[in-house]
RODO-2510 file (C-alpha; in nm, 4 decimals, decimal comma):
residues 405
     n   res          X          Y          Z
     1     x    10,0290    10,1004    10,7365
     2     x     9,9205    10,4091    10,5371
     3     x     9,8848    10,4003    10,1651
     4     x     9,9732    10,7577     9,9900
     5     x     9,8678    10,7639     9,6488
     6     x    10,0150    11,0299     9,4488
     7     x     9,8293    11,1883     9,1282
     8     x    10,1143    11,3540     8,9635
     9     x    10,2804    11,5654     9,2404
    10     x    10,6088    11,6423     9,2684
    11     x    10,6107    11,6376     9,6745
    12     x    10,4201    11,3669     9,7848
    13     x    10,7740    11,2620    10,0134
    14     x    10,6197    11,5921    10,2281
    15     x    10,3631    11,4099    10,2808
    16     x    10,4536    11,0848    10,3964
    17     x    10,7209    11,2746    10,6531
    18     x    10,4238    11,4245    10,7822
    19     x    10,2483    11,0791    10,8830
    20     x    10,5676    10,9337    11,0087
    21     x    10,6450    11,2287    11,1874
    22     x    10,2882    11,1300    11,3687
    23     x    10,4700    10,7556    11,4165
    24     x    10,2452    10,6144    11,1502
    25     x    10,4031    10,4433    10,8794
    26     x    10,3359    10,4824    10,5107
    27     x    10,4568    10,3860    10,1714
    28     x    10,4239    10,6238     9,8633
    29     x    10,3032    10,4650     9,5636
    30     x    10,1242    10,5974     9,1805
    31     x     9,7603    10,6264     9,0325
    32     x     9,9309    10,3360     8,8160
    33     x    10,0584    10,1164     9,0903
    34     x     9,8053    10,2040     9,3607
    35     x     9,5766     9,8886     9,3614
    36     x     9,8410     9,6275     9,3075
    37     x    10,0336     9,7622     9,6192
    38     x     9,7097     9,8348     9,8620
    39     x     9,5996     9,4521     9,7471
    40     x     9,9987     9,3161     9,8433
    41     x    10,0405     9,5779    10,1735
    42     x     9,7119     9,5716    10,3027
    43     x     9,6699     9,9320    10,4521
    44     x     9,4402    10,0562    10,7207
    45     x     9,4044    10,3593    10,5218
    46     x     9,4300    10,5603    10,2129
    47     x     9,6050    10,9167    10,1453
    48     x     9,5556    11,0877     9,7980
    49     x     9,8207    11,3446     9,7080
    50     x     9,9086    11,5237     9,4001
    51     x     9,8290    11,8122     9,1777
    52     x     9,5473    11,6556     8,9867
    53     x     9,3449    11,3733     9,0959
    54     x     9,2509    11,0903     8,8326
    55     x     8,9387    10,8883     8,7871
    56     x     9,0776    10,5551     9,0013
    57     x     8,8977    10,2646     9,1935
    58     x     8,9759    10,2412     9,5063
    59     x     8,8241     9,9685     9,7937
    60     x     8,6284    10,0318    10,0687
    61     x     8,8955    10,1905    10,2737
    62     x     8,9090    10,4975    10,5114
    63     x     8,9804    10,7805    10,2019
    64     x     9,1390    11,1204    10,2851
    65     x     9,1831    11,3202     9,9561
    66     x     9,4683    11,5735     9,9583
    67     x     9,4977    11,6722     9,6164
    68     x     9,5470    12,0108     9,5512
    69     x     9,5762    12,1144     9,9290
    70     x     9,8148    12,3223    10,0227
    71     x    10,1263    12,1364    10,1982
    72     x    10,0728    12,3992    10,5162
    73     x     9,7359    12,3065    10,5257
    74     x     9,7704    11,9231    10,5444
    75     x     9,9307    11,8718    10,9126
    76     x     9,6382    11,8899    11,1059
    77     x     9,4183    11,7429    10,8139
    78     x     9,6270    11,4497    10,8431
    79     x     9,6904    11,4119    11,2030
    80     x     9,2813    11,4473    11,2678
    81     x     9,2010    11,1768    10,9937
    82     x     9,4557    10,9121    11,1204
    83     x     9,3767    10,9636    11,5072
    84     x     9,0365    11,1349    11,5778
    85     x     8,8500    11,0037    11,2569
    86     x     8,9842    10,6094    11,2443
    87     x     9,1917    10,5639    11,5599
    88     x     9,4893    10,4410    11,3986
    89     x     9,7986    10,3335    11,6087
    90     x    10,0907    10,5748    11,6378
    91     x    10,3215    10,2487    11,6626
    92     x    10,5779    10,3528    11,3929
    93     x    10,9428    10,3419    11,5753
    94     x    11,3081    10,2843    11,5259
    95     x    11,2591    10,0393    11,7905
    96     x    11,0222     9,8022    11,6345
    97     x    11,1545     9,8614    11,3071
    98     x    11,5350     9,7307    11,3937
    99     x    11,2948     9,4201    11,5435
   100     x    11,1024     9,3244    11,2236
   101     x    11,4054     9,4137    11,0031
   102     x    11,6355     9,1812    11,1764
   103     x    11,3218     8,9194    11,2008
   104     x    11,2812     8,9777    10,8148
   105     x    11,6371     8,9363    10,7198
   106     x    11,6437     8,5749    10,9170
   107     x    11,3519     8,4472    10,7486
   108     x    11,4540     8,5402    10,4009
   109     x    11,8376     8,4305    10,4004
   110     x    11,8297     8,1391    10,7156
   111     x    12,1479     7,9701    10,6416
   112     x    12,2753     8,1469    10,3140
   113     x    12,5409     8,4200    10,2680
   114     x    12,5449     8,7638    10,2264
   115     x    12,7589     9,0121    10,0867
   116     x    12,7020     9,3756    10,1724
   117     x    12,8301     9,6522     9,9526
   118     x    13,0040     9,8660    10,2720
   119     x    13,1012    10,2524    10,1730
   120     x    13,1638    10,3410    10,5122
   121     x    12,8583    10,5780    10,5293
   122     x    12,5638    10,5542    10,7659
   123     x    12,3546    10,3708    10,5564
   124     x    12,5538    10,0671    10,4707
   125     x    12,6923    10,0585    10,8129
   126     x    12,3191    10,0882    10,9611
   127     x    12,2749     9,7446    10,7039
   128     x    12,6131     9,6163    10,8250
   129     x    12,4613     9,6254    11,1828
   130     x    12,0896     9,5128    11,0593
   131     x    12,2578     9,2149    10,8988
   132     x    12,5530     9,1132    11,1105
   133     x    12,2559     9,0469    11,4345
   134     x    12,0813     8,8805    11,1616
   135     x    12,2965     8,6166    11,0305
   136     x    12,6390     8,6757    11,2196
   137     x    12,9232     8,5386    11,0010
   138     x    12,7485     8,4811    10,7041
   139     x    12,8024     8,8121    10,6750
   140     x    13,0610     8,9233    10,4175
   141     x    13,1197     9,3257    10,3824
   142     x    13,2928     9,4574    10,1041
   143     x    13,4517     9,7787    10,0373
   144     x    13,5389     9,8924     9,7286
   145     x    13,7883    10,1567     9,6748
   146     x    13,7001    10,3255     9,3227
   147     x    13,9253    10,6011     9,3509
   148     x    13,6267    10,8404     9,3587
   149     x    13,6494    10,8558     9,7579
   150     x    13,7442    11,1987     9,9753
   151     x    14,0964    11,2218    10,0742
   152     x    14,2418    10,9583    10,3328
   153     x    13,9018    10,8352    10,3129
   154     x    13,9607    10,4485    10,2165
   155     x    14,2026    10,4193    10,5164
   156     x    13,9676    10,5805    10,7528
   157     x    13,6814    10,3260    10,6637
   158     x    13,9293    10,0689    10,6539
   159     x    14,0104    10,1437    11,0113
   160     x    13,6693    10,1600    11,1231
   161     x    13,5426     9,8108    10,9934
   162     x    13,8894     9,6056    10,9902
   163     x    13,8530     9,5086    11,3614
   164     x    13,4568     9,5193    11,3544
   165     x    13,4189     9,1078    11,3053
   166     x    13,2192     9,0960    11,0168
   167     x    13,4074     8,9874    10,7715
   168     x    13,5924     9,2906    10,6056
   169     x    13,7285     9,3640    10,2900
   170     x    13,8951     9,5993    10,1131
   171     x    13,9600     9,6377     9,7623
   172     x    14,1415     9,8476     9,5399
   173     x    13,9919     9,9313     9,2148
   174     x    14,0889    10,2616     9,1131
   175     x    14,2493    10,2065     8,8077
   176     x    13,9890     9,9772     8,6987
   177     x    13,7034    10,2651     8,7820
   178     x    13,8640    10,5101     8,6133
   179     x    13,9527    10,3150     8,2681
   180     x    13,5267    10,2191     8,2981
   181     x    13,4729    10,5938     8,3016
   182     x    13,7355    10,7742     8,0798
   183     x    13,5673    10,9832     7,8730
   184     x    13,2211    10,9922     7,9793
   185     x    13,0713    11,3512     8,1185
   186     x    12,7308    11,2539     8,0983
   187     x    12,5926    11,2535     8,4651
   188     x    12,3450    11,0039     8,4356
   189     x    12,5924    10,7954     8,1855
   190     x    12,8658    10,7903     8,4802
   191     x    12,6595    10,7259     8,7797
   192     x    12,4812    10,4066     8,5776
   193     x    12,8881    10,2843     8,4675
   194     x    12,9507    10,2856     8,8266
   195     x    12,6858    10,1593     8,9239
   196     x    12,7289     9,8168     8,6729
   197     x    13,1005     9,8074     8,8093
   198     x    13,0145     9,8536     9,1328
   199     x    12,8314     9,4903     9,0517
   200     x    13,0424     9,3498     8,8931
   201     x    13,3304     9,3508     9,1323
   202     x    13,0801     9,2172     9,3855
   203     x    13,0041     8,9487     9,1443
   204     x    13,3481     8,8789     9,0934
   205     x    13,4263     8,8662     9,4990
   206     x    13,1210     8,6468     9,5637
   207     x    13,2636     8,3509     9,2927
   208     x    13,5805     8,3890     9,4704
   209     x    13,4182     8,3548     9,8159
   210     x    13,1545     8,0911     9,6684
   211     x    12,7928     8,0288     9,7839
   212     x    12,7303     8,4150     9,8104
   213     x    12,3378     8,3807     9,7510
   214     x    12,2385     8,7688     9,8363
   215     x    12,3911     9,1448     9,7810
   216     x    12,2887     9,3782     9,9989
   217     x    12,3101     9,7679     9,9676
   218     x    12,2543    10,0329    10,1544
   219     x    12,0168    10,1850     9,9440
   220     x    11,6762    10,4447    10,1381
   221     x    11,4025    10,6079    10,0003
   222     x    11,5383    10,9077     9,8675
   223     x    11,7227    10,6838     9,6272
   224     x    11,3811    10,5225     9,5434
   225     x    11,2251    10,8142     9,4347
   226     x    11,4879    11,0080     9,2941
   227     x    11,5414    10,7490     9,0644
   228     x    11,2185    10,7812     8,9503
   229     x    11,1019    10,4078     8,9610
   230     x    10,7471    10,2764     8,9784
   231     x    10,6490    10,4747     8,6693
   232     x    10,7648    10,7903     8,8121
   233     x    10,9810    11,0672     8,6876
   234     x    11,3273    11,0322     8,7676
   235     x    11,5472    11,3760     8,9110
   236     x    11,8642    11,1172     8,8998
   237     x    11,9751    10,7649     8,8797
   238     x    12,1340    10,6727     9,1657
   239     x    12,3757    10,4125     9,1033
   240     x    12,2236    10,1478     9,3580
   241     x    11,8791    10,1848     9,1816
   242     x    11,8804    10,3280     8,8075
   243     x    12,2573    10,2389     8,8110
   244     x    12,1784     9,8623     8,8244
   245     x    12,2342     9,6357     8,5460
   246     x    11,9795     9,4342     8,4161
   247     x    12,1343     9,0720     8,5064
   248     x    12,3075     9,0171     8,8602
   249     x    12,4691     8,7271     8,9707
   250     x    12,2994     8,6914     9,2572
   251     x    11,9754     8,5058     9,4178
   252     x    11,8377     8,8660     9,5169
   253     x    11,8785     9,1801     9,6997
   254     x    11,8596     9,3203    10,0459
   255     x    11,7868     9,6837    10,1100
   256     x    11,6226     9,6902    10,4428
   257     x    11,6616    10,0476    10,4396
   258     x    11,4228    10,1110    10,1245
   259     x    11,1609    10,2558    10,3101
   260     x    11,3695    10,5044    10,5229
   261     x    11,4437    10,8384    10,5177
   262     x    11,7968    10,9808    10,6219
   263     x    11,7021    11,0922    10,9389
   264     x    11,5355    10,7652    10,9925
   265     x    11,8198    10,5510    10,9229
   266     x    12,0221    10,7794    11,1810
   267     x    11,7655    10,7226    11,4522
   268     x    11,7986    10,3526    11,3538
   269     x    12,1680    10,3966    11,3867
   270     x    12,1387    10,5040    11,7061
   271     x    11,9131    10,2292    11,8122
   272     x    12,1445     9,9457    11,7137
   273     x    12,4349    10,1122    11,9394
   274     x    12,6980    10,2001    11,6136
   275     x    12,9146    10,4855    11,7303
   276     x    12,8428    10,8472    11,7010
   277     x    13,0732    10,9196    11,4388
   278     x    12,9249    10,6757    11,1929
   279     x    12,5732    10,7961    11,3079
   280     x    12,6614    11,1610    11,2302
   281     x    12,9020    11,0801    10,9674
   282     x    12,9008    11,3339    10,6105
   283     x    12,6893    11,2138    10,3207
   284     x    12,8243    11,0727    10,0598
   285     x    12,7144    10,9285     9,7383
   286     x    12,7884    10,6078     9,6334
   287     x    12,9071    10,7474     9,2825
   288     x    13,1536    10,9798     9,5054
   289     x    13,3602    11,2211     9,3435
   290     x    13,2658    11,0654     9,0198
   291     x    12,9585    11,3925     9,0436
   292     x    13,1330    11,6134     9,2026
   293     x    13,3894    11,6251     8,9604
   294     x    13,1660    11,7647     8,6678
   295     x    13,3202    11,6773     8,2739
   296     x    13,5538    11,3854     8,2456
   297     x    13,7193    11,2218     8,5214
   298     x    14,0922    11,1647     8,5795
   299     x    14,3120    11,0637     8,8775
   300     x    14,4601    11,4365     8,8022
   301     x    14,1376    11,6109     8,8497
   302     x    14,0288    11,4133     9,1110
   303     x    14,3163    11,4804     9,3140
   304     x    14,2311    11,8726     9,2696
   305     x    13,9263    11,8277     9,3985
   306     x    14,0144    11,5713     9,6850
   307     x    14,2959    11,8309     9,8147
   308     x    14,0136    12,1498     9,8128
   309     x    13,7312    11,9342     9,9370
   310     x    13,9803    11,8409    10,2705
   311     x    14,0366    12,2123    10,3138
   312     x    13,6853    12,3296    10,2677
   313     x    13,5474    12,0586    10,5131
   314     x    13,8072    12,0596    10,7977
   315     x    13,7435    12,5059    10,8177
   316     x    13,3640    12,4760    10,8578
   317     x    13,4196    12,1663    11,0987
   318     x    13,6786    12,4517    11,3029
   319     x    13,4035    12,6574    11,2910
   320     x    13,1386    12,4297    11,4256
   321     x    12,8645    12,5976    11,2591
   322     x    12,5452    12,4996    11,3825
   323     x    12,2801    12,3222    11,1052
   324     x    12,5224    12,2078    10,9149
   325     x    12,3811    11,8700    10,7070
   326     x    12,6099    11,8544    10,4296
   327     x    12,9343    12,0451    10,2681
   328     x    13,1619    11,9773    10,0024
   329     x    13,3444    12,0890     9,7288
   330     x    13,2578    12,0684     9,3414
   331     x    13,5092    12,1017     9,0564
   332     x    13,3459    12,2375     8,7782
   333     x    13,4931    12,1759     8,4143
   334     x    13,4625    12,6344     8,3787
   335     x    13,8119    12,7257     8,3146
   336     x    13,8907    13,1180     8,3634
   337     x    14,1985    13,3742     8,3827
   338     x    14,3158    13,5043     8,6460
   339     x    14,6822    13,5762     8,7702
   340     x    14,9417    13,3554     9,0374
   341     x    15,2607    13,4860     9,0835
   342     x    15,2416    13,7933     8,8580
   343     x    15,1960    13,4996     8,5830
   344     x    14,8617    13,4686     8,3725
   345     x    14,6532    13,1305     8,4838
   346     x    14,4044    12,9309     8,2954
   347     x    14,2383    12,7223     8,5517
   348     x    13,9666    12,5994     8,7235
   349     x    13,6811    12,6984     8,8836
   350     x    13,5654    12,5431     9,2235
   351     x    13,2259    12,5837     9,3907
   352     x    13,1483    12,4881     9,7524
   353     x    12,7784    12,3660     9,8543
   354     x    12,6839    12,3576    10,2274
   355     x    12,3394    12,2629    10,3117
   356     x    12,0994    12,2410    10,6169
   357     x    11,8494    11,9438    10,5705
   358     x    11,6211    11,7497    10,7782
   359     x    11,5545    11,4283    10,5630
   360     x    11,7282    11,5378    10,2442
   361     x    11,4645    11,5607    10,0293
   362     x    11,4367    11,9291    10,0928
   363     x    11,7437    12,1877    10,1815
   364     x    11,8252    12,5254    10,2383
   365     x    12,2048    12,6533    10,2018
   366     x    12,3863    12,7605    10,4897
   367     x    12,4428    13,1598    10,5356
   368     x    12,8174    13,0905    10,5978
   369     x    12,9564    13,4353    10,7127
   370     x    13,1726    13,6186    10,4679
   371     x    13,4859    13,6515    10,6703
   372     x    13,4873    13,2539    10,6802
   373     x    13,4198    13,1927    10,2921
   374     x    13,6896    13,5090    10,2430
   375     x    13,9578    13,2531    10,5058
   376     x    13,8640    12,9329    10,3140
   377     x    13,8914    13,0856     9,9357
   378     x    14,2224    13,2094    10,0117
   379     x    14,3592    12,8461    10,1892
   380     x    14,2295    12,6799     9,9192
   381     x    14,3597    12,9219     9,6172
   382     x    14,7059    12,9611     9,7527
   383     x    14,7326    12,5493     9,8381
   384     x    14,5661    12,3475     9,5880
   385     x    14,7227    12,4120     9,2098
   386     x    14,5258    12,4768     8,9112
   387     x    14,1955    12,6263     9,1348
   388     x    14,2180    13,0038     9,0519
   389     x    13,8842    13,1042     9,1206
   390     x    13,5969    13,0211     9,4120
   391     x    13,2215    13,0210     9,3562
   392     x    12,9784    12,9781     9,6414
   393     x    12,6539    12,7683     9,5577
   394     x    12,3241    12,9466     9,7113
   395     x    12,0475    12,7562     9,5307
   396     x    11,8380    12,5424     9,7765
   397     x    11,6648    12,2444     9,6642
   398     x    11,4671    12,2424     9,5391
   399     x    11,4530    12,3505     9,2579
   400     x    11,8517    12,2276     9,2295
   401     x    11,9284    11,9047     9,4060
   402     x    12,2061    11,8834     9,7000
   403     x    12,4545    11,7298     9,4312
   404     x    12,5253    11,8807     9,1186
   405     x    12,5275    11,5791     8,9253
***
């Protein structure tokens, strides 16, 4: 256990990839925060990161100070202060981390219940799997059909969990979703609203169940610090972190992904035997469409974007273009002439994000070749109504984030 206290720094998730790229593990933490969590984790060792370092006491611990160094620079700094200077284990694997977390989740909920918020994405499934060797049937998974998903993509998660023994259930909840959110456009203001409905369906389920004691989510680290908890600055709430209200009906939480990456929670994936195509399965937020669909959200709109989305996805997945880590579709609320049919149109603009991405904290977009983007413009313009004009995102993040919203 590695201790990486950051000073201000925008990148200090560069950092702690680096160490558990070297199979060490490590938890990121503030100036603010950083003696309350050495005293509660204990570390072997110290990291300082950042773009200013602050006057801070610090115990008598192994200390390598990074602050200001270059992030090329700080591989081999790293690697010779963990193993040549204090011969510290390289134990850090998927292996031994599906152990503990299974181990963990036993001790904490013995005989209780748990009910999982299930999208159907690798991270919840990865915590369906985590949980289900855990506790068995006292698993409960829930999935919640806002009416934000991809196209056909309810039935397809429906079908993948129905038979899966761990207590499935779908529920429909469009209508109430999309009263919560008529007219907000706020991004932050939506993801939080779906965020506190998201809860309180699950809140609603688990009296109807009775003796639910914990929710689990599928939250990771990303979401952590994006979120900008812990004192820090936040780039986005995420609904399953900012997005939370206050009060939950619950005994507590379980997110024994919190302290992942994405790639991380793949490997782990892979480790507990789920199926490639869950493994490797698109991103997708928890607040779905609800940020891709930028201004106010209705069924009408979301449809549009559903419809493109499908068309844009299924050509690049033709094309099998290699590096791809995520693509999708945004509708934008730009409106602009152009002309269908020898008539005048006033409609909307649609831009289309593909990304290459180790760990999702940092992405490049994908050179997609023009006589591809020319092929999927035109399917999407002469199929989808009310789309009359096609924008291609080439911003990497940073400094924009993979979503727009």
């Amino acid at each position: 256990m590695i201790t990486i206290i950051d000073f201000g720094g925008q990148n200090n998730h560069l950092t702690a990839r680096i160490v558990r790229d070297l199979h060490v593990f490590c938890e990121v933490t503030n100036d603010k925060k950083a003696l309350e969590h050495i005293k509660q984790k204990q570390p072997q060792a110290i990291i300082l990161t950042g773009s200013k370092r602050q006057p801070i006491e610090l115990p008598s611990l192994p200390i390598l100070d990074l602050t200001g160094v270059e992030e090329s620079q700080q591989k081999d700094l790293i690697s010779s202060f963990l193993f040549d200077q204090n011969s510290i284990p390289a134990d850090w694997t998927m292996e031994n981390y599906a152990k503990s977390a299974i181990e963990d989740i036993k001790q904490r909920v013995q005989d209780k219940k748990v009910l999982l918020a299930l999208s159907g994405g690798v991270d919840s499934s990865v915590v369906a799997a985590l949980i289900s060797k855990a506790i068995g049937p006292n698993l409960t998974c829930i999935f919640v059909d806002h009416g934000l998903m991809r196209k056909n993509e309810g039935l397809e998660v429906e079908e993948a969990f129905k038979d899966s023994g761990m207590n499935f259930i779908k529920i429909d909840a469009e209508t109430r979703f999309l009263n919560r959110l008529k007219g907000i456009t706020d991004p932050e203001q939506k993801r939080k609203t779906i965020g506190e409905e998201f809860i309180r369906v699950f809140e609603e389920i688990g009296r109807e169940i009775k003796s639910v004691d914990f929710l689990a989510q599928g939250t990771i680290y990303p979401d952590i610090i994006e979120s900008g908890t812990d004192g820090q600055l936040a780039v986005k709430s995420h609904h399953n972190v900012g997005g939370l209200p206050d009060v939950i009906d619950f005994e507590g939480l379980i997110e024994p992904l919190d302290i992942l990456f994405k790639d991380e929670v793949r490997e782990l994936g892979k480790v507990l035997g789920l199926p490639n195509y869950l493994v490797n399965r698109q991103p997708f937020p928890g607040p779905g469409l609800g940020i891709r669909c930028i201004g106010e959200l209705t069924k009408e709109r979301l449809d549009i974007l559903r419809d493109a989305d499908k068309i844009f996805r299924s050509e690049l997945e033709k094309a099998q273009l290699p590096n791809l880590g995520q693509y999708f579709a945004v509708l934008t609320d730009i409106r602009s002439v152009g002309v269908t049919n020898n008539q005048r149109t006033y409609d909307y603009t649609l831009a289309l994000r593909a990304v290459s991405t180790k760990d999702f904290m940092q992405a490049k977009w994908v050179q997609i070749p023009y006589d591809l983007l020319d092929q999927i413009s035109q399917k999407i313009v002469n199929e989808v109504p009310h789309i009359n004009r096609i924008v291609y995102d080439i911003t990497s993040k940073p400094p924009a984030t993979i979503e727009w919203e």
